[in-house]
C-alpha positions as CSV (number, residue, x, y, z in Angstrom):
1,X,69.3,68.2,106.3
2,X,68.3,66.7,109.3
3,X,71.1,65.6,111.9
4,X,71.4,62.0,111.6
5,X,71.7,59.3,114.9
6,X,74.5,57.8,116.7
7,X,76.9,60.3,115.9
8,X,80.8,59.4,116.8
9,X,83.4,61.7,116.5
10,X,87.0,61.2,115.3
11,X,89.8,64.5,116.6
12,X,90.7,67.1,113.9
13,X,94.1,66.4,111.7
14,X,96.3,69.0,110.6
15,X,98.3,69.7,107.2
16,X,101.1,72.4,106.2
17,X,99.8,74.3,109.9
18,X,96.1,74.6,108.5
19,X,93.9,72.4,111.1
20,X,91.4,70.1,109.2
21,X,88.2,69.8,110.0
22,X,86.7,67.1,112.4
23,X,85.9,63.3,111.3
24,X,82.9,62.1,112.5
25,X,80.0,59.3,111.6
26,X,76.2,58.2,111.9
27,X,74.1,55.6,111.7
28,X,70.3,55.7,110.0
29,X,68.7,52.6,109.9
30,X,71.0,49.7,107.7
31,X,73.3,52.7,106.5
32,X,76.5,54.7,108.0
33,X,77.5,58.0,107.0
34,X,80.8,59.6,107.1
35,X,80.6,63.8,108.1
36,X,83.5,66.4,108.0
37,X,82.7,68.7,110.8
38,X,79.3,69.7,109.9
39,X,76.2,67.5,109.3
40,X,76.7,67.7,105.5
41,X,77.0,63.6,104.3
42,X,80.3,63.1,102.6
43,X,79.7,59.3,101.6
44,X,78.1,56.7,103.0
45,X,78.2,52.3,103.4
46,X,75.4,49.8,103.4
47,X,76.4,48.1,106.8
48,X,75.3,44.4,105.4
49,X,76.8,45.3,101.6
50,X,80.0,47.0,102.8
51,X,81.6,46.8,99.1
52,X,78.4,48.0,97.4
53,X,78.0,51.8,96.9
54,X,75.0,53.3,98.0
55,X,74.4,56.8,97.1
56,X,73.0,57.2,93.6
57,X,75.5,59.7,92.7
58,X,78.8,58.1,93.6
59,X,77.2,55.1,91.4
60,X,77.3,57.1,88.6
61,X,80.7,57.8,89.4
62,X,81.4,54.5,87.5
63,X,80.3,55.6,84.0
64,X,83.2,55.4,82.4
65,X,82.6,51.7,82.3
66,X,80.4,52.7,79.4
67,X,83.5,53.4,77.6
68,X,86.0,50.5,77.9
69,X,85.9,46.9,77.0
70,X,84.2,45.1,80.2
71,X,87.0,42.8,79.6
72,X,89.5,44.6,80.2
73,X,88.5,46.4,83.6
74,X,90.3,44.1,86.0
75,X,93.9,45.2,83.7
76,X,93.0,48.9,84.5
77,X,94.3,51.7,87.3
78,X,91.5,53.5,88.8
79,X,92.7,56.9,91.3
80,X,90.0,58.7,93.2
81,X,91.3,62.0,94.3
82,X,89.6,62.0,97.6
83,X,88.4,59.1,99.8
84,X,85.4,60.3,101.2
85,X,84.1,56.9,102.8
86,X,85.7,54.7,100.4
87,X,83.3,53.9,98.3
88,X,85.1,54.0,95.0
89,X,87.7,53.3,95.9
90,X,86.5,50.0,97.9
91,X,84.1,48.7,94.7
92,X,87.2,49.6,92.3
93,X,89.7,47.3,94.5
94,X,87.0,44.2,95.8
95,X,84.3,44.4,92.7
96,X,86.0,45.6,89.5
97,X,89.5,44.2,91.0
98,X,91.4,47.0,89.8
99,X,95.1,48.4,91.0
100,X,93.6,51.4,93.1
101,X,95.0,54.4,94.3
102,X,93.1,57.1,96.5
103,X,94.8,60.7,97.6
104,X,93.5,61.7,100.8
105,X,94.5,65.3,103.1
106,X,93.1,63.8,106.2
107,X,94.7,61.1,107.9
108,X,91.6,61.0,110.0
109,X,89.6,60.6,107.4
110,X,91.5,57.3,106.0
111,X,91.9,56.4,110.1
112,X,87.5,56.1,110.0
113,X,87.7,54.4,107.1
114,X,89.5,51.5,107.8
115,X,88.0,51.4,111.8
116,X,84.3,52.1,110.5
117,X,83.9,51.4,106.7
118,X,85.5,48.8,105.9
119,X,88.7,49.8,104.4
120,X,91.3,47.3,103.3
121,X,94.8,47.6,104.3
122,X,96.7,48.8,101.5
123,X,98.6,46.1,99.3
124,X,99.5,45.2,96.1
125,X,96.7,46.8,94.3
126,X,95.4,49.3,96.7
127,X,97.2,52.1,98.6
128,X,96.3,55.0,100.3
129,X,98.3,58.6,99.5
130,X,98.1,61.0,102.6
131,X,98.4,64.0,100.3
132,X,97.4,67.3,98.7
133,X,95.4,65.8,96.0
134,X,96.5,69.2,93.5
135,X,99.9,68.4,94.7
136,X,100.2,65.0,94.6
137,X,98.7,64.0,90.8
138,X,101.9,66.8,89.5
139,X,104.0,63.8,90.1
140,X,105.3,61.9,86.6
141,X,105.0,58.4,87.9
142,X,100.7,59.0,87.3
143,X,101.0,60.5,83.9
144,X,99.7,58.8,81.3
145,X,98.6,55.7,83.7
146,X,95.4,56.2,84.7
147,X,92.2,54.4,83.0
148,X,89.7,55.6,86.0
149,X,90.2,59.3,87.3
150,X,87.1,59.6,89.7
151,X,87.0,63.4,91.5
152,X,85.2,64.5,94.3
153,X,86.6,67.0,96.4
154,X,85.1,68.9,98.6
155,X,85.3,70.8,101.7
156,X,83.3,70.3,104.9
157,X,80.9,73.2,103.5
158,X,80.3,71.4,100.6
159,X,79.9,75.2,99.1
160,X,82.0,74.0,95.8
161,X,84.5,72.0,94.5
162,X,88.1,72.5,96.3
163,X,90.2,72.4,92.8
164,X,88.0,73.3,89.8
165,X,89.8,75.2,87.4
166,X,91.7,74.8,83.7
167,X,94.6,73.9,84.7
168,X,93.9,71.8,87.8
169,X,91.7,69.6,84.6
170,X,94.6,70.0,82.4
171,X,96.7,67.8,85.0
172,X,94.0,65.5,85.3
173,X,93.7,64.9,81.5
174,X,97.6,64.4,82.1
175,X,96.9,61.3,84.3
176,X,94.6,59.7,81.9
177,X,95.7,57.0,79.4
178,X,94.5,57.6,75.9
179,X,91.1,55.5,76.7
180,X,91.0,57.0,79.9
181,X,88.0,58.9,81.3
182,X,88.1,61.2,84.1
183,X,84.5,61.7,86.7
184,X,83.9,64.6,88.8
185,X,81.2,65.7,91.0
186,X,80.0,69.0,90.6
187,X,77.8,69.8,93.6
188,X,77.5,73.3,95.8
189,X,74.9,75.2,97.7
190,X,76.1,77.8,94.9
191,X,75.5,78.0,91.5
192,X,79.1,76.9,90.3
193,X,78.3,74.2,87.3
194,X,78.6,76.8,84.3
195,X,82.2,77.5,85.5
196,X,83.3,73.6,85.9
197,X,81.9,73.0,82.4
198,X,84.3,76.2,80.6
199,X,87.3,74.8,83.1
200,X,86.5,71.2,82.0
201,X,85.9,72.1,78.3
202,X,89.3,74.5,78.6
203,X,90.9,71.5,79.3
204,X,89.6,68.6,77.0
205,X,87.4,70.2,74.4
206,X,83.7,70.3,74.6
207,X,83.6,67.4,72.5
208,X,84.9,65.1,75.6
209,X,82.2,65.8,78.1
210,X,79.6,64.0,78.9
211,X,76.8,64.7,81.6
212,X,74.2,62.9,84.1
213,X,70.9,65.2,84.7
214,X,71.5,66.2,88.7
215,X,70.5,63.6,91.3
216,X,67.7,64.8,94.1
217,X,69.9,65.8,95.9
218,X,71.7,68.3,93.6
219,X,74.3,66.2,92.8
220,X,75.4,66.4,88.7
221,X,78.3,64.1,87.5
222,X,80.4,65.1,84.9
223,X,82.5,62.5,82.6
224,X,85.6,63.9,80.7
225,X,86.9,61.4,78.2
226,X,91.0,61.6,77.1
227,X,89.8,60.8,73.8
228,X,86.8,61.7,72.7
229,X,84.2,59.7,71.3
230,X,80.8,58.9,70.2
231,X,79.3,55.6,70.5
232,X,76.0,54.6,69.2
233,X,73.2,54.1,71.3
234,X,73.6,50.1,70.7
235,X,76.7,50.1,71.3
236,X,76.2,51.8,75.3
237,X,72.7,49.5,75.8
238,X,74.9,46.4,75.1
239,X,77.4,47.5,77.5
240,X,75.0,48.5,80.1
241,X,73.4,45.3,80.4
242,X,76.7,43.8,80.6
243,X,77.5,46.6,83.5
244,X,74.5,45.8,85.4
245,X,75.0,41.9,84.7
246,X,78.5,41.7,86.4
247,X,78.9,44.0,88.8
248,X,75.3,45.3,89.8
249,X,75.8,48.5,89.0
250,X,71.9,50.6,87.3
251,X,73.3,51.4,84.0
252,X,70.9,50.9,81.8
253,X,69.1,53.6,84.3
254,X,72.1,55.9,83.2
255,X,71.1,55.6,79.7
256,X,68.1,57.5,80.4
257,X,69.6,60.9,81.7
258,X,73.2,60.3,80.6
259,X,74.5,62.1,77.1
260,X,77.0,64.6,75.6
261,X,77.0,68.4,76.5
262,X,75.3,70.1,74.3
263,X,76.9,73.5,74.7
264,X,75.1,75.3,72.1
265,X,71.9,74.9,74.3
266,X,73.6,75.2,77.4
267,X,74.1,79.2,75.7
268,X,70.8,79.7,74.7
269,X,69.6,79.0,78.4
270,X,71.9,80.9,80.3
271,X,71.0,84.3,78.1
């Protein structure tokens, strides 16, 4: 990865005496990215579409609009469990007008956020949790609350996810209402996906998960549903038109390299 332009940098924070790493941004063309110490992008903001998300996998993110009543989207809680540059957590608040909730570590991170991508204040319907995300979601006022559980938590090598196993899932399957999906991100310069699909699956059955075909850029999203379901291919096409209708999003693109886990041939491959 090539180091990008205009590079600013924002000082280190600290949590429970372990020093975080450095904040620090650039600019390519219409497009800032947000960088944790190394040149590694960590998310990313269309500088004339500020509440648009622009990297194809963070998109995807939002699949579990596939699953509920459009609607009802505007009624439902969305928590991302890392803040990265705010995407989400910025389309879930402005676009889908959702009460959002994002658990950050770094108070510098949220700091460059709301100087440099375009982070609202929190409010009513959106706050901020400076907090150990593992921590934080053991609390009983999310249990059972959460319709959106977005996940992407990674360190500023980017080497694999920072909380990935059975039980860390379990307490995300606790947050989720009974229509409630969670998303994750499974990306790492090491192969780590077979191990988050058994933690995943040890946590809401094999018969929950869902999977995108990785992005270019290695990036594969994982959907967990509370409740498991199937719906016919009608049923998702209809609902990915409306998707793409209201709020933009490619969805009807998802269709194409978006389906269950099919773990039987997941086996076969890896023996």
């Amino acid at each position: 990865m090539s180091r990008l332009s205009r590079s600013r940098k924002a000082g280190a924070g600290k949590s429970d005496g372990n020093e975080l790493p450095d904040v620090s941004i650039s600019e390519v063309g219409e497009v800032r990215f947000l960088h944790l110490g190394t040149e590694w992008i960590q998310g990313s903001m269309l500088l004339k579409q500020p509440f648009e998300i622009e990297l194809d996998y963070v998109r995807r993110m939002m699949a579990w609009l596939l699953f509920v009543s459009p609607d009802s989207v505007s009624e439902r809680k969305a928590l991302q469990l890392g803040l990265g540059s705010a995407a989400l957590t910025k389309f879930c608040f402005k676009k889908l007008r959702m009460d959002t909730t994002a658990i950050e570590i770094n108070p510098q991170v949220l700091a460059v956020c709301r100087a440099w991508f375009k982070l609202p204040p929190d409010g009513e319907r959106l706050r901020v949790v400076l907090a150990d995300a593992g921590l934080e979601i053991l609390k009983s006022e999310y249990a059972g609350t959460i319709d959106a559980l977005q996940v992407d938590l990674y360190d500023h090598e980017a080497a694999a996810p920072v909380l990935d196993d059975p039980d860390f899932y379990r307490s995300c399957r606790n947050l989720l209402t009974d229509e409630g999906c969670l998303t994750v991100n499974l990306f790492g310069r090491e192969s780590s996906y077979e191990r988050s699909l058994a933690s995943l699956a040890s946590a809401f059955g094999e018969d929950a998960l869902w999977a995108f075909a990785p992005t270019h850029e290695g990036n594969t999203v994982v959907l967990a549903q509370r409740t498991p379901s199937r719906p016919s291919r009608e049923e998702l096409t209809l609902r990915a038109e409306v998707i793409k209708e209201r709020w933009g999003l490619p969805a009807p693109k998802w269709l194409r390299v978006f389906a269950p886990i099919d773990f039987t041939a997941l086996s076969s491959t890896s023996t």
